[in-house]
Legacy VTK file of the C-alpha trace (Angstrom):
# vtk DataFile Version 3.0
C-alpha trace
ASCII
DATASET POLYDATA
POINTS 424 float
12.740 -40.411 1.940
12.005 -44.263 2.853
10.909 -46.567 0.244
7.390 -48.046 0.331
6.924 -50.950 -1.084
3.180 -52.055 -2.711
2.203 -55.346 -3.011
-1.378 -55.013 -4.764
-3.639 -52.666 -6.412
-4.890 -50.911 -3.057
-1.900 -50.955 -1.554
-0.647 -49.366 -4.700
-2.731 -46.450 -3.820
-1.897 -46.429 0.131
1.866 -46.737 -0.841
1.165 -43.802 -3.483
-0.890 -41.660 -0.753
1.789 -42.135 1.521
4.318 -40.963 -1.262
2.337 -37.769 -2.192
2.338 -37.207 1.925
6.066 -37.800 2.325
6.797 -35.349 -0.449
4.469 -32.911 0.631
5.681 -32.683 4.005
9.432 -32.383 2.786
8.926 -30.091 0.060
6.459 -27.739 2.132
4.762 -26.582 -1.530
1.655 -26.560 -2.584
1.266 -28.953 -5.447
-1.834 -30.830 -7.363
-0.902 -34.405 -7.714
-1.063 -36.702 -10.521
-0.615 -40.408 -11.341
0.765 -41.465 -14.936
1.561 -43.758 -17.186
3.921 -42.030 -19.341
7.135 -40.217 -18.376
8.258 -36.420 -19.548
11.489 -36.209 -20.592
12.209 -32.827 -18.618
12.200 -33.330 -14.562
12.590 -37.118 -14.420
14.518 -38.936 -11.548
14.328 -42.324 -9.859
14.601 -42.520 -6.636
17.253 -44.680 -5.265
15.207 -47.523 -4.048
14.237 -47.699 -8.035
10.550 -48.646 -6.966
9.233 -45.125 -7.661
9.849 -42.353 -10.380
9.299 -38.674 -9.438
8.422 -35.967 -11.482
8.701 -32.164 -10.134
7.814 -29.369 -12.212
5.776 -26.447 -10.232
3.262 -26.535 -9.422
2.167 -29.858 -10.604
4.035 -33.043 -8.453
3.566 -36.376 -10.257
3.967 -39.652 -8.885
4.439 -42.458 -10.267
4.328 -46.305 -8.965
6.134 -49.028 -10.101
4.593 -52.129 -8.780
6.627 -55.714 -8.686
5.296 -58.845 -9.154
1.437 -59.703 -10.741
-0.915 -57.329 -11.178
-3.607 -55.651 -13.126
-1.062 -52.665 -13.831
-3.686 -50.403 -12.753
-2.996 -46.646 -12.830
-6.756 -45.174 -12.244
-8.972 -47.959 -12.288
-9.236 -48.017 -16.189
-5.817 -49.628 -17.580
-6.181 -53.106 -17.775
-2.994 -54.349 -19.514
-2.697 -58.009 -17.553
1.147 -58.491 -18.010
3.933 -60.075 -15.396
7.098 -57.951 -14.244
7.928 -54.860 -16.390
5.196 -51.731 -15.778
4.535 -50.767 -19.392
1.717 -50.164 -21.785
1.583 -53.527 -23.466
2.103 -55.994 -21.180
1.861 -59.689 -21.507
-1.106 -59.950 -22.959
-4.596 -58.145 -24.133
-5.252 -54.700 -22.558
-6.922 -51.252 -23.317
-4.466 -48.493 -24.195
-5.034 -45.581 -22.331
-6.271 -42.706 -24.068
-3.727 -39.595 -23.439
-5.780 -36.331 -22.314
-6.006 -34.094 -25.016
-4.126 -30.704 -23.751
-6.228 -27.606 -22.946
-5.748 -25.017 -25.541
-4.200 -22.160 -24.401
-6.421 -18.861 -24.408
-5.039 -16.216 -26.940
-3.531 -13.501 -24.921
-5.132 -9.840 -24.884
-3.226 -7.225 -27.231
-5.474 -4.386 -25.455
-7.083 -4.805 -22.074
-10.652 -4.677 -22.996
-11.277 -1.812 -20.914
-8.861 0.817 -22.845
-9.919 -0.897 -26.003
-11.610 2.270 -27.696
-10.776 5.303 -30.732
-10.407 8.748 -29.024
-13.008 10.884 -30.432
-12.688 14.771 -30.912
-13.698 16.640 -27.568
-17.055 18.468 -27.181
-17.268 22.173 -26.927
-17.642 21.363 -23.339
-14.030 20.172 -22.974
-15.946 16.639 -22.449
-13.188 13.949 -23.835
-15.128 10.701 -25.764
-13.860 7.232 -26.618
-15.652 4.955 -29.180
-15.418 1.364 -27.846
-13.949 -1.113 -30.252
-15.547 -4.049 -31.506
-15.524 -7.374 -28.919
-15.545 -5.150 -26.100
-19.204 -4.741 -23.822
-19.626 -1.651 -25.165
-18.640 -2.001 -28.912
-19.815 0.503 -31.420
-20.567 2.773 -28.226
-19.550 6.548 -27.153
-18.568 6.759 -24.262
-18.433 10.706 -22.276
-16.648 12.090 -19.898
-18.487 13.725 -17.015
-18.187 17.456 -16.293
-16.693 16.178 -13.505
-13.550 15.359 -14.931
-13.812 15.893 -18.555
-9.804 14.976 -19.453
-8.700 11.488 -19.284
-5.414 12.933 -18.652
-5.238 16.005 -16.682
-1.867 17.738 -16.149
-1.867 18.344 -12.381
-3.251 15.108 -11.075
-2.541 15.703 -7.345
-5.562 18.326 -7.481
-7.678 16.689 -10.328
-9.172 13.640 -11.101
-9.105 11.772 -14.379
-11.440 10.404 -16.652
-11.348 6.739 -17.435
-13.506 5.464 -19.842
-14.201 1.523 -19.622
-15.404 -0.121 -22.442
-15.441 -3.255 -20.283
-18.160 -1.795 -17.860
-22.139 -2.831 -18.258
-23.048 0.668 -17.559
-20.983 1.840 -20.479
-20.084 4.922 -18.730
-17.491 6.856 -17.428
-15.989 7.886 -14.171
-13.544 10.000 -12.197
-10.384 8.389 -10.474
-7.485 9.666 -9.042
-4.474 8.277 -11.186
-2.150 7.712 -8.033
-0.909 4.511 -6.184
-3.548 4.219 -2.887
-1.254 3.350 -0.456
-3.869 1.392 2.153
-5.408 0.281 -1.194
-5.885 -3.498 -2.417
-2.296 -4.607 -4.138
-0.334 -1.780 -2.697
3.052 -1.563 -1.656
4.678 1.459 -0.111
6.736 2.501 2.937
9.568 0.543 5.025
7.575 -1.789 2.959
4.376 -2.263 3.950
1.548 -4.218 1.822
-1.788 -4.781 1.375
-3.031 -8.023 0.200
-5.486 -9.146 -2.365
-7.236 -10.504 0.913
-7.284 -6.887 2.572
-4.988 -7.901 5.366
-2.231 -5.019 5.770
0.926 -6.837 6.701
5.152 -5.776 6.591
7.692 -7.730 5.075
11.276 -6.400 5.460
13.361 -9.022 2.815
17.026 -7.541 3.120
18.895 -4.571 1.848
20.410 -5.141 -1.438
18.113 -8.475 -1.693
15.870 -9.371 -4.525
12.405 -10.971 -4.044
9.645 -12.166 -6.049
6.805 -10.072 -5.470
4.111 -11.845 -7.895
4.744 -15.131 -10.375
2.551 -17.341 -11.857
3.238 -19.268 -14.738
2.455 -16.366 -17.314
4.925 -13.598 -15.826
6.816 -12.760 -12.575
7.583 -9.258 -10.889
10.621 -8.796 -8.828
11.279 -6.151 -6.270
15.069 -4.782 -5.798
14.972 -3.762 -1.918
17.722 -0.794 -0.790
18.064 -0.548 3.607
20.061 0.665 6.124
20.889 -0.745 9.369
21.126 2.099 12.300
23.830 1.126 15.095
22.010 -0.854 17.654
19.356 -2.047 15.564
18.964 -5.600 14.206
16.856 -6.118 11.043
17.150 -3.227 8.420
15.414 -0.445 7.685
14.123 -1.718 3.964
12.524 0.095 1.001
11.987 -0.803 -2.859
13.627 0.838 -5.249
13.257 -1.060 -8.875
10.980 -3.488 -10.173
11.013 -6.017 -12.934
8.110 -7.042 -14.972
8.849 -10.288 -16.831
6.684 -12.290 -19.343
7.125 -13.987 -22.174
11.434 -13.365 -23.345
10.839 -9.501 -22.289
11.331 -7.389 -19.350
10.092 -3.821 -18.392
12.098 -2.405 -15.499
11.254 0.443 -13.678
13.638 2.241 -10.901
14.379 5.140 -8.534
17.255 6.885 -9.444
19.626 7.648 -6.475
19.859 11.118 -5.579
21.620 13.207 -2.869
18.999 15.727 -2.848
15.617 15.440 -3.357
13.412 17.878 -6.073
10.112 17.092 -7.308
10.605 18.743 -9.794
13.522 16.945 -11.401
12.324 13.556 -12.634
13.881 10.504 -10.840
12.374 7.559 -12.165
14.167 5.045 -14.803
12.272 3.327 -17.086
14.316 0.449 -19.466
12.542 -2.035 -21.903
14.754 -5.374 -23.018
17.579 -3.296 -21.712
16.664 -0.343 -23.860
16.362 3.190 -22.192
13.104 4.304 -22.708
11.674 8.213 -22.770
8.564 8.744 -21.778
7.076 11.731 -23.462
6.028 14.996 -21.109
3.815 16.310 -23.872
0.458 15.186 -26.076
-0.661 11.851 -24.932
2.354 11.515 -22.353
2.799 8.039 -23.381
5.791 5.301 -24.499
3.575 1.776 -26.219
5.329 -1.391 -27.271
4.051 -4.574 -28.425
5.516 -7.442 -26.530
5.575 -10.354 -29.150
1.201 -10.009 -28.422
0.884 -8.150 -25.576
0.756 -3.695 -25.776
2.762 -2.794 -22.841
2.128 1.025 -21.885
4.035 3.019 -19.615
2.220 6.906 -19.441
2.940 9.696 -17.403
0.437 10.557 -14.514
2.252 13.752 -13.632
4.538 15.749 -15.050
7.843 13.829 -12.740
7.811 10.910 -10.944
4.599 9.685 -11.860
3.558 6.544 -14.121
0.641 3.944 -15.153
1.987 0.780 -16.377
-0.153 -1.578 -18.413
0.590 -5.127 -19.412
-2.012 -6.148 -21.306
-3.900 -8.634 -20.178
-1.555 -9.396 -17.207
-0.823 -6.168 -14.793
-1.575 -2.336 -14.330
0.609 -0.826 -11.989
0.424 2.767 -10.859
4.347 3.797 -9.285
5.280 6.968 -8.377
9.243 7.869 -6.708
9.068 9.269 -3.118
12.221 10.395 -0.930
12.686 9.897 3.082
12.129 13.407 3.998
14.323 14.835 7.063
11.445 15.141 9.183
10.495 11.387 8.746
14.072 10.407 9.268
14.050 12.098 12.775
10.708 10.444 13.652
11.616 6.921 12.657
15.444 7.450 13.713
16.655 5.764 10.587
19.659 7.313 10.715
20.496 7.970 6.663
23.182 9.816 5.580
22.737 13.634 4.519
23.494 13.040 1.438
21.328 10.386 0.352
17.281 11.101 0.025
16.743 6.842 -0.366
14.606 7.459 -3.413
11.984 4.234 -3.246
8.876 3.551 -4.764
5.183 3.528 -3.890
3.086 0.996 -5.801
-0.200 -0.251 -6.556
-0.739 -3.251 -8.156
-3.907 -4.494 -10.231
-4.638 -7.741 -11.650
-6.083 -8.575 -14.726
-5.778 -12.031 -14.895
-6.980 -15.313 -12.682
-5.181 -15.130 -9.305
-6.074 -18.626 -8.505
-2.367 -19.937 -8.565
-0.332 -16.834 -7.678
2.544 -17.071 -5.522
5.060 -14.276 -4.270
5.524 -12.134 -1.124
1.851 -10.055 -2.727
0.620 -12.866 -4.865
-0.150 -15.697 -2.622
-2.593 -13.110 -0.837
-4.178 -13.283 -4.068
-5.435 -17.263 -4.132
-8.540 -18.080 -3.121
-8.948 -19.402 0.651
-5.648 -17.916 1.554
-5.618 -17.443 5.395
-3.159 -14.583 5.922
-0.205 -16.277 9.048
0.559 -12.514 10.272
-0.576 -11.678 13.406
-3.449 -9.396 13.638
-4.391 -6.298 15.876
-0.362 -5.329 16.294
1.105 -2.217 14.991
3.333 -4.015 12.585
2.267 -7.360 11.511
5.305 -9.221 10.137
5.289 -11.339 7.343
8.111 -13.664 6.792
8.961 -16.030 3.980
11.888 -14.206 2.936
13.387 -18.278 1.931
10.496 -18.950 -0.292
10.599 -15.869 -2.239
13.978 -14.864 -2.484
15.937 -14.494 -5.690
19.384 -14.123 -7.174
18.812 -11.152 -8.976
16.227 -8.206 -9.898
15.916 -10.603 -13.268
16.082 -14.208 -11.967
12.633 -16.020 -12.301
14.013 -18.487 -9.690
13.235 -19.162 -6.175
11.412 -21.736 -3.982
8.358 -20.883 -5.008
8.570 -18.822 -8.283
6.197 -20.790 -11.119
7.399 -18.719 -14.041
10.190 -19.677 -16.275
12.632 -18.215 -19.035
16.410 -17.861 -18.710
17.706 -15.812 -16.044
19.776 -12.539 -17.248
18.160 -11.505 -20.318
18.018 -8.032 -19.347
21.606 -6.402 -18.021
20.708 -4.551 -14.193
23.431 -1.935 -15.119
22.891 1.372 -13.767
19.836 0.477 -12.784
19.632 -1.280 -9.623
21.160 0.004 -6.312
23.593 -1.790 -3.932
22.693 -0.496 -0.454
LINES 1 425
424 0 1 2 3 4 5 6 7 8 9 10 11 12 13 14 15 16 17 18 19 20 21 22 23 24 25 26 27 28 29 30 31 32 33 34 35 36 37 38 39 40 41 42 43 44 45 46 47 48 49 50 51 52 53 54 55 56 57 58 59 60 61 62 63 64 65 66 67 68 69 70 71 72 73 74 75 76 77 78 79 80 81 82 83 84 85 86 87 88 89 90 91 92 93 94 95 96 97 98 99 100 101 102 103 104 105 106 107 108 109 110 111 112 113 114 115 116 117 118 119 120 121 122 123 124 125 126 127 128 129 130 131 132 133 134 135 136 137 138 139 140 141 142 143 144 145 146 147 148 149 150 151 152 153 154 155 156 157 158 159 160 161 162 163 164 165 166 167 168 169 170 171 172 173 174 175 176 177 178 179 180 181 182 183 184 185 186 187 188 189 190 191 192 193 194 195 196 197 198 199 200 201 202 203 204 205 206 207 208 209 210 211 212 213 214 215 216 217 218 219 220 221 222 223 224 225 226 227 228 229 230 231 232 233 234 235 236 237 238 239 240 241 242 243 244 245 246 247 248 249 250 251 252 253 254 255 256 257 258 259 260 261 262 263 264 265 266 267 268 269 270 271 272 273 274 275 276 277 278 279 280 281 282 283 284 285 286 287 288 289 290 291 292 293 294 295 296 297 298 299 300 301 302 303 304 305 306 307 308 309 310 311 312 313 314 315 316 317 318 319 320 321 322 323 324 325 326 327 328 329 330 331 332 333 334 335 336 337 338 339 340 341 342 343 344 345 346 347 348 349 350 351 352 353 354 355 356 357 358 359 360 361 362 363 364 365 366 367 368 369 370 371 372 373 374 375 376 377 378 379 380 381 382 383 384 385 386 387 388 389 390 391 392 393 394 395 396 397 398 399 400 401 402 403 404 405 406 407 408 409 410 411 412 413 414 415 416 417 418 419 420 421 422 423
């Protein structure tokens, strides 16, 4: 990047402007820019010209100008330390030390979604399930009902029934029925030879690579990762791509969730791996058909939604997911002529992905559809609308938190991928 030299308060600002613009351009990321006074220790580097110091830390890009010569050391407008030479606070005579912006205090994060926050009550004579909303909920001190409708919150064959879910969140303070199942042309889903649907509606494909890993959501409170398995028929020349684990990070913890690989597919036998900080974890078949931990102050839940291959996942305050393990079935195989090996049903899983946090600086192959005034690049009206971006979103490993793009950070390789993750 050239140098730019300034010679004077507005062509401090030009020379900054053209800076930011420079950077921008390079770096291709979408940053809010700052000027300052003060430098961080973490992220600091001069650039070689030694006129300007740049600090990068996603997704903030500060700037910062070092003018030569006289000057009113201006920064915003306000900082009027007259001084010669140097750029520092005291200068060479009288000047108005810069207040420092007070840091915004970080909101408390939710131990229950407010929604599920509520005491199980005994059932009615009518088989009608109740839940007693919780205090700082909408509904506190309320009962809520289940409709005839659906009267369990947790029926046992879900494909044919729907469940109740009581919301103490809603400002009806009722209840309603819902089909506990990933909706594949839902908002936030992710199923198929993988095909999504964005936060914006737009249905688009993005293939990644077999055995790559790629960050489906991050911001700078937690980041899911998708494993992706493939196959490559002879002739062809992308892959054939599903997913087959995913990796919830926040905080130092990590909830992993995977398709076991199988030869032959039963749906009865129950194919889905579930692992918390590494930990097996056994998800109960009977009574509330539920596994709960508290993540330093966040409830994670994972509960059954059928009696195999079936699961709700709840980060509080962050995420609810709703996975469920398919196979390729023969008769797909033949229709799409991918070609897989007889012994080998490609278990993969279908997805559906709800938010429960601001979206505003989401990134990720799913997350950037998210932001608001995202204008979807895939091209519309085609029977497979690609999207690309496999270099921004790639990364090392089902538990690496880096990649061009990826805002949240911890130290990769917390949590082991042993047995877990599948190399084809």
């Amino acid at each position: 990047m050239p140098s730019i030299k300034a010679s004077s308060q507005l062509d401090t600002h030009v020379a900054t402007a053209k800076l930011i613009a420079n950077a921008l351009s390079m770096s291709n990321k979408r940053a809010s820019l700052k000027s300052r006074r003060w430098v961080e220790e973490s992220g600091a580097s001069w650039w070689p010209s030694s006129s300007y110091l740049l600090l990068w830390k996603p997704p903030l890009l500060k700037v910062k100008v070092k003018v030569n010569g006289n000057g009113n050391g201006n920064d915003n407008g306000n900082d009027n330390g007259n001084g010669k030479g140097e750029d520092n606070d005291n200068g060479k005579g009288k000047g108005k030390e810069k207040k420092e912006k007070k840091e915004k205090e970080k909101k408390p994060k939710k131990q229950h979604d407010e929604a599920s926050n509520y005491d199980k009550l005994s059932t009615l004579p009518t088989g009608q399930e109740r839940g007693f909303c919780r205090t700082n909920t909408t509904c506190e001190f309320k009962t809520i009902v289940c409709p005839t409708e659906c009267a369990k919150r947790k029926p046992k064959k879900n494909k044919k029934q729907k469940a109740c879910f009581i919301d103490c969140s809603s400002s009806t303070c009722e209840a309603t029925c819902k089909i506990r199942k990933a909706k594949c042309d839902g908002y936030g889903a992710l199923c198929y030879d993988p095909r999504f649907v964005g936060g914006d509606g737009v249905m688009f494909y993005f293939h990644g690579a077999k055995g790559g890993n790629f960050a489906i959501v991050s911001d700078d409170e937690f980041q899911i990762n998708a494993h992706f398995i493939g196959t490559r028929p002879q002739g062809r020349t992308r892959d054939y791509t599903w997913v087959q684990a995913l990796a919830v990070m926040f905080d130092t913890h990590t909830l992993v969730l995977a398709a076991n690989r199988v030869s032959h597919w039963d749906d009865n036998v129950d194919s889905l791996t579930v692992k918390w900080d590494g930990e097996l974890v056994n998800v109960p078949t009977d009574g509330e058909a539920e596994w709960r931990a508290n993540g330093d102050e966040r409830e994670v839940v994972v509960e059954r939604t059928d009696e195999t291959n079936s699961v709700r996942v709840t980060v509080s305050g962050l995420v609810e997911m709703d996975i469920s393990v398919k196979p390729i079935g023969e008769q797909e195989n033949k229709v799409h002529n991918y070609q897989l090996p007889p012994d080998d049903a490609f278990a993969h899983l279908e997805t559906q992905f709800r938010f429960k946090k601001s979206t505003d600086n989401f990134e990720g192959v799913l997350g950037q559809t998210y932001r608001p005034g995202y204008v979807s690049p895939v091209k519309r009206g085609v029977p497979m609308p690609m999207m690309g971006g496999e270099n921004k979103y790639q990364t090392l490993s089902l538990f690496s938190t880096s990649c061009n793009l990826c805002s949240f950070e911890r130290p990769s390789g917390i949590a082991s991928a042993e047995g877990l993750v599948s190399q084809y």
